[in-house]
C-alpha positions as CSV (number, residue, x, y, z in Angstrom):
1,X,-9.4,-141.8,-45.5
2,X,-8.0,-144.0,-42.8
3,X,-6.5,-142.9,-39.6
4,X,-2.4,-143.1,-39.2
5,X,-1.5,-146.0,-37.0
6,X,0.8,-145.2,-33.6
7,X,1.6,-141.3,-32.8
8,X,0.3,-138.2,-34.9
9,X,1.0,-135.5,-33.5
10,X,-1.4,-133.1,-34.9
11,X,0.7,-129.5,-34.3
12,X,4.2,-131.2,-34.7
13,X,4.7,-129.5,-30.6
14,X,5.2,-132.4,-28.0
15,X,5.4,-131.9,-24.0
16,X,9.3,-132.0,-23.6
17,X,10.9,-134.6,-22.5
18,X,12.4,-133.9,-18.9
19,X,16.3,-135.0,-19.0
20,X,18.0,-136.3,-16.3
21,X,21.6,-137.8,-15.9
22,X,22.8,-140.8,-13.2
23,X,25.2,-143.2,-12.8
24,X,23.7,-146.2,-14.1
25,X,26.1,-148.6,-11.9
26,X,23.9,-147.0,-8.7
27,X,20.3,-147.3,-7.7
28,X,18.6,-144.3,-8.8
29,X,15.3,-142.7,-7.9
30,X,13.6,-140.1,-10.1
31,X,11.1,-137.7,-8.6
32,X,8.6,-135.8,-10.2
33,X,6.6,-132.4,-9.1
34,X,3.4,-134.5,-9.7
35,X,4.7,-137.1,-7.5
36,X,5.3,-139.5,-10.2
37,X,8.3,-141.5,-8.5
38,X,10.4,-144.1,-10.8
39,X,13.1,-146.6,-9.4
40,X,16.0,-147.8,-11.5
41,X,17.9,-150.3,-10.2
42,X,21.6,-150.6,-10.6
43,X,23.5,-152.1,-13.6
44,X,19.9,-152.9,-15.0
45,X,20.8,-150.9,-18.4
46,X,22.3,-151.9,-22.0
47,X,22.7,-151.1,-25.5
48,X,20.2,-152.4,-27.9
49,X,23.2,-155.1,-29.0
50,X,23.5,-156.3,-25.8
51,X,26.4,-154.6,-25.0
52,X,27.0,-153.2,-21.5
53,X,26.1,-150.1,-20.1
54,X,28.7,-147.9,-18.0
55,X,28.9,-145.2,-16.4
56,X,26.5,-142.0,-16.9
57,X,23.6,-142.2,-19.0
58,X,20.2,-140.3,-19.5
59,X,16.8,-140.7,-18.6
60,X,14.4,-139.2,-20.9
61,X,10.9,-138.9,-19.4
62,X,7.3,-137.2,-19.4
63,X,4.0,-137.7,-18.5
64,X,0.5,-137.0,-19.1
65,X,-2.9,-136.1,-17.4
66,X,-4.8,-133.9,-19.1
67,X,-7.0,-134.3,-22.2
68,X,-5.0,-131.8,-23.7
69,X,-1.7,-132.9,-22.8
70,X,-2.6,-136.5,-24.8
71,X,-4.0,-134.1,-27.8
72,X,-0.8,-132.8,-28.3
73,X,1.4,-135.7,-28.0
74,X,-0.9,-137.4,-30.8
75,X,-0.8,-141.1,-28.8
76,X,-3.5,-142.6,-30.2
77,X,-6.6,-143.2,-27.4
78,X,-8.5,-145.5,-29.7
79,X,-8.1,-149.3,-30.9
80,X,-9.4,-152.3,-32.9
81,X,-10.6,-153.3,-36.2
82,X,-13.5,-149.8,-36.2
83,X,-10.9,-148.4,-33.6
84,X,-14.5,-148.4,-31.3
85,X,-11.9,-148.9,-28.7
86,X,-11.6,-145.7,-26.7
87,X,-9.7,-145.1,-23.8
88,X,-10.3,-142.8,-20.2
89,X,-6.7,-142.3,-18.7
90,X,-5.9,-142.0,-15.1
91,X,-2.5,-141.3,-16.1
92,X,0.2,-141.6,-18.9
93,X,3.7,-141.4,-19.4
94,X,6.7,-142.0,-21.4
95,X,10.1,-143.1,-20.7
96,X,13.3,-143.6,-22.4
97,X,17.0,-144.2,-21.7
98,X,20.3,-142.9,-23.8
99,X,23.6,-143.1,-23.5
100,X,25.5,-140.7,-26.0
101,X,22.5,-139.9,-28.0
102,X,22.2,-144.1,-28.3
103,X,18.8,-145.6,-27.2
104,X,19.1,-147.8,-24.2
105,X,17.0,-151.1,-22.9
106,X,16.2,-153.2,-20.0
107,X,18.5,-156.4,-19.2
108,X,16.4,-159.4,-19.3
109,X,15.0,-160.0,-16.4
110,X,15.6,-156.2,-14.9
111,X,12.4,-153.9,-13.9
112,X,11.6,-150.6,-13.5
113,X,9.6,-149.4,-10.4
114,X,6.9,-147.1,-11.3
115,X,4.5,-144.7,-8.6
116,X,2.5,-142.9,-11.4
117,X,0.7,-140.0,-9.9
118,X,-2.7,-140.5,-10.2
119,X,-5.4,-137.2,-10.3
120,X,-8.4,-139.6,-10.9
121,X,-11.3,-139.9,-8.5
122,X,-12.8,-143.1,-9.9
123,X,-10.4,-144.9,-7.8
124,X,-9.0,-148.1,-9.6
125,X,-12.4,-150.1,-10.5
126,X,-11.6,-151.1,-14.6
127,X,-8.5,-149.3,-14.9
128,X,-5.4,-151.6,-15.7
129,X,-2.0,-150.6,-17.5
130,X,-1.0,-151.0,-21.1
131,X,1.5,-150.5,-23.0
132,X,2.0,-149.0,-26.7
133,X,4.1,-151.5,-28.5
134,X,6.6,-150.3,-31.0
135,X,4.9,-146.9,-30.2
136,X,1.9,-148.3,-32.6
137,X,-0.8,-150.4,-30.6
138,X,-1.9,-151.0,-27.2
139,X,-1.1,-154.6,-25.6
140,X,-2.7,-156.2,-23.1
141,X,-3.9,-154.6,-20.1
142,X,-2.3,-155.7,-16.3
143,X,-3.0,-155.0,-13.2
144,X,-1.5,-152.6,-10.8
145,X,-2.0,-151.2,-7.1
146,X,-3.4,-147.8,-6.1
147,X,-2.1,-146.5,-3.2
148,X,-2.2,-143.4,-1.2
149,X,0.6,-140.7,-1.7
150,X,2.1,-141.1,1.6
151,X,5.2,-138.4,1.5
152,X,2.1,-135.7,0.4
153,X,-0.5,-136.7,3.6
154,X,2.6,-136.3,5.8
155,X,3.8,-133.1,4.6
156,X,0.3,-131.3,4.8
157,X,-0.5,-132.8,8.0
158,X,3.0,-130.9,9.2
159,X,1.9,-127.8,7.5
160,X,-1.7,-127.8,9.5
161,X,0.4,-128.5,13.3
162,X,2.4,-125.4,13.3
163,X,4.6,-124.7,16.5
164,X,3.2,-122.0,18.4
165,X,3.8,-118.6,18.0
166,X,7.3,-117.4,20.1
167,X,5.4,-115.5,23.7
168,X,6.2,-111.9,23.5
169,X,7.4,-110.6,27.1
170,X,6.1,-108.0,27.4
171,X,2.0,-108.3,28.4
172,X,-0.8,-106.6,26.1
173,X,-3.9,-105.4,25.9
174,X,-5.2,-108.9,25.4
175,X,-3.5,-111.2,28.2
176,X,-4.8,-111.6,31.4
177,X,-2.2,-109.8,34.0
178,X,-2.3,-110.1,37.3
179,X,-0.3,-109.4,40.5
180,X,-0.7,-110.6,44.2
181,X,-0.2,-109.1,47.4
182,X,3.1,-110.9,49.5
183,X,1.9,-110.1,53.2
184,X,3.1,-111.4,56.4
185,X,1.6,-114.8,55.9
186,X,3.4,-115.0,52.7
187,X,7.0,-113.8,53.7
188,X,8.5,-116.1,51.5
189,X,7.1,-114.6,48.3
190,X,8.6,-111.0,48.9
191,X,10.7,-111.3,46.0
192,X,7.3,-111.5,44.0
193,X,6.0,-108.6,45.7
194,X,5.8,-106.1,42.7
195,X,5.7,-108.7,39.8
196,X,2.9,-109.1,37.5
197,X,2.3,-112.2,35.8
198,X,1.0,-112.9,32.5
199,X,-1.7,-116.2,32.8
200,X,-0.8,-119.0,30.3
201,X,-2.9,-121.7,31.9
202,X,-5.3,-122.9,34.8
203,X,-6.7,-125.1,36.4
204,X,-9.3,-125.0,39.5
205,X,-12.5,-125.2,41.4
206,X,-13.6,-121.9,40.7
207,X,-13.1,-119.2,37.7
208,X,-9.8,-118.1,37.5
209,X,-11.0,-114.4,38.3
210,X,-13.0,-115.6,41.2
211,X,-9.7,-117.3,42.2
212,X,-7.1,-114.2,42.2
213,X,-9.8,-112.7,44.6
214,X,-9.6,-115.5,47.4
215,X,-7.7,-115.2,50.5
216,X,-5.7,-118.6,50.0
217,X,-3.5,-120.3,53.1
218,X,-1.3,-121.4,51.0
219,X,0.5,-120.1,47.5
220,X,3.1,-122.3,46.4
221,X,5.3,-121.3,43.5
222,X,7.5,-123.6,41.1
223,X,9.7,-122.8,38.2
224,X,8.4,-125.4,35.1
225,X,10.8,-124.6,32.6
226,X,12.6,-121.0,31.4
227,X,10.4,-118.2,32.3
228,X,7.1,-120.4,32.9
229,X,6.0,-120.9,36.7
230,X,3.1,-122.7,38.3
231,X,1.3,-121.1,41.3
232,X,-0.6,-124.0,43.5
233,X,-3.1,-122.2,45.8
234,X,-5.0,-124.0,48.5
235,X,-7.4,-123.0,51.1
236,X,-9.9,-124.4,53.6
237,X,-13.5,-122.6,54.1
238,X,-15.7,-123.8,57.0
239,X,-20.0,-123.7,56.0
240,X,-22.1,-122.8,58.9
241,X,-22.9,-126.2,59.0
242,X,-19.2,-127.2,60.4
243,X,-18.4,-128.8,56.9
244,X,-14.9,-128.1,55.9
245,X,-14.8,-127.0,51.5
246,X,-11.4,-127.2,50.0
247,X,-10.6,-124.8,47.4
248,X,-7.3,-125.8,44.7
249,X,-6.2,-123.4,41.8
250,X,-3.4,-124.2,39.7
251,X,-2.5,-121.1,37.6
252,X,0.6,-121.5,35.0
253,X,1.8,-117.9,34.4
254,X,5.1,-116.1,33.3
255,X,6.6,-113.1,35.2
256,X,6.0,-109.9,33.2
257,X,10.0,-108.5,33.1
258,X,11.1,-105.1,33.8
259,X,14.2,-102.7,32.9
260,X,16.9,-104.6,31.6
261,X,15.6,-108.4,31.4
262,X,13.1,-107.3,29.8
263,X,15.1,-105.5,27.2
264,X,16.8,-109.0,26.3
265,X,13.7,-110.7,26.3
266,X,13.0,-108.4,23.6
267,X,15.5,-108.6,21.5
268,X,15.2,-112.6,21.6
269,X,12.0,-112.6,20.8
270,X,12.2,-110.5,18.0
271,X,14.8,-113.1,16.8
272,X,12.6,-115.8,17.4
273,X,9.4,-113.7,15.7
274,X,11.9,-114.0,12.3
275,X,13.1,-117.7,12.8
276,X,9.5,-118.6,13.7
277,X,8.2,-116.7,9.8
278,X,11.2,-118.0,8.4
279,X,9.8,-121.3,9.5
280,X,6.3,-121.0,8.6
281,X,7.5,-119.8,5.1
282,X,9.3,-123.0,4.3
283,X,6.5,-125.3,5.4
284,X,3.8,-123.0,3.4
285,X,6.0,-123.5,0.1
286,X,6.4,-127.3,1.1
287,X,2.6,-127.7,1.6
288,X,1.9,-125.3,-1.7
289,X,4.4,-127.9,-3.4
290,X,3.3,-131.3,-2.3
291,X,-0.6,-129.9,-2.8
292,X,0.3,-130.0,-6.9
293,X,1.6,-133.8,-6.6
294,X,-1.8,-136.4,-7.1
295,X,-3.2,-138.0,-3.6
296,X,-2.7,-140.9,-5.0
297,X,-0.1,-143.3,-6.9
298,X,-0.4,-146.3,-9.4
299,X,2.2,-148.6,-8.6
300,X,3.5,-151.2,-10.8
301,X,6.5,-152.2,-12.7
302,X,7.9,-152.2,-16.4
303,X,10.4,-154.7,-18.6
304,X,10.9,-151.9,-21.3
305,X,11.1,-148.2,-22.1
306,X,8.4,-146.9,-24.1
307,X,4.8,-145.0,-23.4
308,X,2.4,-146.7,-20.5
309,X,-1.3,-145.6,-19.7
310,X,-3.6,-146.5,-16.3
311,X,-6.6,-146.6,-18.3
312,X,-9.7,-148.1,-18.3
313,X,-12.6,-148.8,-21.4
314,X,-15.6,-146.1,-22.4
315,X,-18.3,-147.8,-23.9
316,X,-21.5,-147.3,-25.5
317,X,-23.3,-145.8,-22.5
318,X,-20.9,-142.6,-22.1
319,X,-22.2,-141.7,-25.7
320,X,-26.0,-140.1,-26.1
321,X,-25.7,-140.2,-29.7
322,X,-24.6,-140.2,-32.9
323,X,-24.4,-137.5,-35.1
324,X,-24.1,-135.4,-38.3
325,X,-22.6,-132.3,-38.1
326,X,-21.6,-129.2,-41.0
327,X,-18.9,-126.8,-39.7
328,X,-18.5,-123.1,-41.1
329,X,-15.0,-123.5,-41.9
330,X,-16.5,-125.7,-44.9
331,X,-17.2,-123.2,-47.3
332,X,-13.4,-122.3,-47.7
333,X,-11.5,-125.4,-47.2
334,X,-13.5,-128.5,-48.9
335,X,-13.2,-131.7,-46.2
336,X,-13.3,-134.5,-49.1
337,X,-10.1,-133.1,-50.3
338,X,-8.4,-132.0,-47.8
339,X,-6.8,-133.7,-44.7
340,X,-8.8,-132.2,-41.6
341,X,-7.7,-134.3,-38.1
342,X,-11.0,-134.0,-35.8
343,X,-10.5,-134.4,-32.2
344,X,-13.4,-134.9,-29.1
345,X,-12.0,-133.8,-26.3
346,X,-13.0,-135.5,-22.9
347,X,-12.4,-133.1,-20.6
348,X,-13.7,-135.2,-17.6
349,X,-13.1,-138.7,-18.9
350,X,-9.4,-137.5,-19.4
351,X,-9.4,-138.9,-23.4
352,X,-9.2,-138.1,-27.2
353,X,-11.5,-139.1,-30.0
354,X,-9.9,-138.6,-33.3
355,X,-12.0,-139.0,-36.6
356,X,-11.4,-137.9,-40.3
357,X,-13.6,-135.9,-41.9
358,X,-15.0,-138.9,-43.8
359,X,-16.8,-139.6,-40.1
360,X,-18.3,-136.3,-39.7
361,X,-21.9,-138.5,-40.1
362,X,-21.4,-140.4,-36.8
363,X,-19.4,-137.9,-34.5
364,X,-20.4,-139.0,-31.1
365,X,-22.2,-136.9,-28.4
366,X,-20.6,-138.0,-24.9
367,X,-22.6,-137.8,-21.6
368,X,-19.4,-135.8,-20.0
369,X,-17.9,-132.5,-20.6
370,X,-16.6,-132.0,-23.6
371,X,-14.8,-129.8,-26.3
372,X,-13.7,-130.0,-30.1
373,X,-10.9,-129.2,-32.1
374,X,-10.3,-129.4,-36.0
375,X,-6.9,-129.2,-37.7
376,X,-7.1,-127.1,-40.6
377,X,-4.3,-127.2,-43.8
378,X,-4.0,-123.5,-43.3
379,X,-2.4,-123.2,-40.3
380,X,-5.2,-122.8,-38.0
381,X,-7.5,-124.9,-35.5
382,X,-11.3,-124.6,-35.6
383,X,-12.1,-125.2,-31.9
384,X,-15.5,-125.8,-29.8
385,X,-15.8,-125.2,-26.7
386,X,-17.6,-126.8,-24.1
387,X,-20.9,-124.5,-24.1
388,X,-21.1,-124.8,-27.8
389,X,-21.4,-128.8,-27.5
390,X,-23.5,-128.9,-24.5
391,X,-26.3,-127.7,-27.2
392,X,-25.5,-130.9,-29.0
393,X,-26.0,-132.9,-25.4
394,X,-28.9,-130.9,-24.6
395,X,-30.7,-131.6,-28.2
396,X,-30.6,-135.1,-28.4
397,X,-33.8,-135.2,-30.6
398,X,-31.8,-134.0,-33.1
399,X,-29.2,-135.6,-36.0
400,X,-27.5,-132.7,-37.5
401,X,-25.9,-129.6,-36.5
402,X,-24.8,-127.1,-37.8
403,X,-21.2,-125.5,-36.1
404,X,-19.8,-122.1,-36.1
405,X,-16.0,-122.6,-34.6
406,X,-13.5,-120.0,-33.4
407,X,-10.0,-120.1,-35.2
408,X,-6.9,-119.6,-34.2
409,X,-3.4,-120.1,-35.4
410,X,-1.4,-123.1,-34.3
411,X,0.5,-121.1,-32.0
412,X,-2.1,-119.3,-30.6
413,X,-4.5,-122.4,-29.7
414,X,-1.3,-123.8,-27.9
415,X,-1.4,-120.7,-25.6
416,X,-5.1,-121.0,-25.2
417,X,-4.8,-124.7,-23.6
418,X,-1.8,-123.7,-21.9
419,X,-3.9,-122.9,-18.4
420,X,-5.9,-126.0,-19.5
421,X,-3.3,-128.2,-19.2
422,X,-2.3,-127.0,-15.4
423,X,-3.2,-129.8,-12.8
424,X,-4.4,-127.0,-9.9
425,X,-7.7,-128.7,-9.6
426,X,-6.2,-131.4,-6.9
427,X,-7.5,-134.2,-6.0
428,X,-9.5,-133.6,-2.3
429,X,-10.2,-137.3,-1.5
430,X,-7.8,-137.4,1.4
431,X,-9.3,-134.0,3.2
């Protein structure tokens, strides 16, 4: 039995396309939560006649970048003559345009501007961008640039320098209060006779608790800004000796209120306590949002719609061995007559490997985490999980296997990869 050139989708279920309408006589940028950012340029659009674009139009688009997310969209990851060919993505995605329900293209010599988010740690070493033409085989590879998602670095950097916390007015059992005493010497500081003061800062020759015990010749005091003062203390102490030692403290402190003010203060700090959550909120979600895109971006552009992968070549040292395996499910549905799709799924290398049951003699045993998954006639999917083949990877000795499966129903394997397809394990390499 040979293998279906171009797209088989193996549960007839697809990612959905997300739709998005814009003037096509204006420059338009599309966004994506994963950062994925695409630039159209204006008037760039037409009919596949020829004819002239106006006016709205729609841009059809989704992407993939999990194993799983390729498994269901049934793009083929393998090529060539023994389709030995097989392909580790850093990122795929498909694009289209429509006016009216009527597929769209690219005027000659227009381009597309593409920042494909890319989860990949491998950085960009053999990874280069192909295209599936007429939705059936890959094309040549090209080149591309990887660069650093900068709207994500500045956005969590903002989250981590929060503004500080609004300064309650009235002192607690954790600030440092003090008072000092206004005599004769000091007849200028009788209005701050009574007032305590909360310490926000200082600055001096000695501790600031040795400091509030000094005698000082000289206290100084000067408004900074709103309800913040700085108190400039100097004094002059003679050693036995005859040798003079200066003494400077610089304490910045706010003036504890009382009655009245400090019933205001109140009720504007309260006010600010709100604004102040109400601002920490937003930048939390912000950070929480831009977290999800990728850390990094493959930038490149594109002369046509159609389906575009960043990937790069496996080859024969990711596989251990080769195998024979007999699977459970055997007994009931016979593989020489019926149709059953086997898929490898490279969970780390971010790939599919599809054979027919006719290959069930060589089925490869990759180096990398991996599951499998068998589409049965009946409805259901026979799946492996990654424990089960990690016997296979730790038995290399061995050439056949025997495989009990768990099935499922078609509906209920899509819920199971459901969290599997969730990008929450972010890339880190910018921590």
């Amino acid at each position: 039995m040979h293998i279906k050139k171009g797209i088989n989708e193996p549960f007839g279920h697809q990612i959905d396309f997300v739709r998005q309408d814009f003037n096509s006589e204006e420059d338009y940028i599309f966004r994506q939560p994963t950062g994925t950012e695409i630039f159209i340029p204006a008037n760039s659009l037409e009919f596949e006649d020829g004819q002239t674009v106006k006016g709205k139009v729609t841009l059809k688009f989704r992407e993939y970048h999990t194993p799983f997310d390729v498994l269901l969209s049934g793009i083929p990851m393998q090529f060539g003559t023994e389709r030995d060919k097989m392909f580790s993505s850093a990122g795929m995605f498909e694009i289209r345009g429509e006016k009216n329900g009527k597929p769209l293209k690219l005027k000659k010599g227009k381009s597309i501007d593409v920042k494909l988010a890319n989860y990949s740690n491998k950085g960009k070493a053999d990874f280069e961008i192909f295209k599936l033409e007429n939705d059936r085989d890959w094309g040549e590879g090209k080149d591309f640039d990887l660069i650093e998602n900068q709207d994500r670095k500045v956005i969590l950097a903002k989250a981590k320098e929060k503004g500080p916390l609004p300064v309650n007015p009235n002192g607690d059992s954790t600030d440092f209060i003090f008072s000092f005493v206004a005599d004769k010497l000091f007849k200028h500081l009788q209005v701050w006779k009574k007032t305590q003061w909360k310490l926000i800062d200082y600055k001096g020759t000695v501790p600031v608790d040795q400091a509030l015990r000094l005698d000082w010749d000289n206290l100084k005091i000067t408004q900074k800004s709103g309800n913040t003062f700085e108190l400039k203390l100097t004094a002059s102490r003679y050693r036995k000796n005859g040798e003079e030692v200066k003494y400077e403290s610089t304490i910045i402190a706010e003036p504890l209120l009382k009655g009245k003010q400090l019933e205001l203060a109140l009720k504007k700090y309260e006010k600010e306590l709100v604004k102040y959550a109400d601002e920490i909120a937003a930048l939390n979600r912000e950070a929480e949002r831009a977290q999800k895109e990728a850390a990094f971006l493959s930038r490149f552009s594109i002369m046509n719609f159609g389906i575009y992968n960043c990937d790069k070549f496996l080859n024969s040292n990711d596989i251990l061995v080769h195998v024979q395996m007999e699977f459970d499910f055997e007994a009931e549905i016979n593989p020489l007559i019926n149709r059953i799709s086997t898929y490898v799924i490279l969970e780390e290398d971010n790939g599919i490997v599809s054979y027919n049951s006719s290959d069930w003699n060589k089925i490869p045993i990759f180096k990398t985490r991996c599951s499998m998954a068998f589409v049965l006639p009946d409805g259901f999917v026979a799946y492996v999980d990654n424990s089960t083949y990690q016997t296979f990877q730790n038995q290399t000795s061995k050439r056949f296997f025997k495989v009990e499966t768990k099935r499922m129903k078609y509906k209920d394997f899509l819920e199971f990869i459901k969290p599997k397809q969730k990008r929450l394990e972010l890339d880190t390499r910018l921590s």
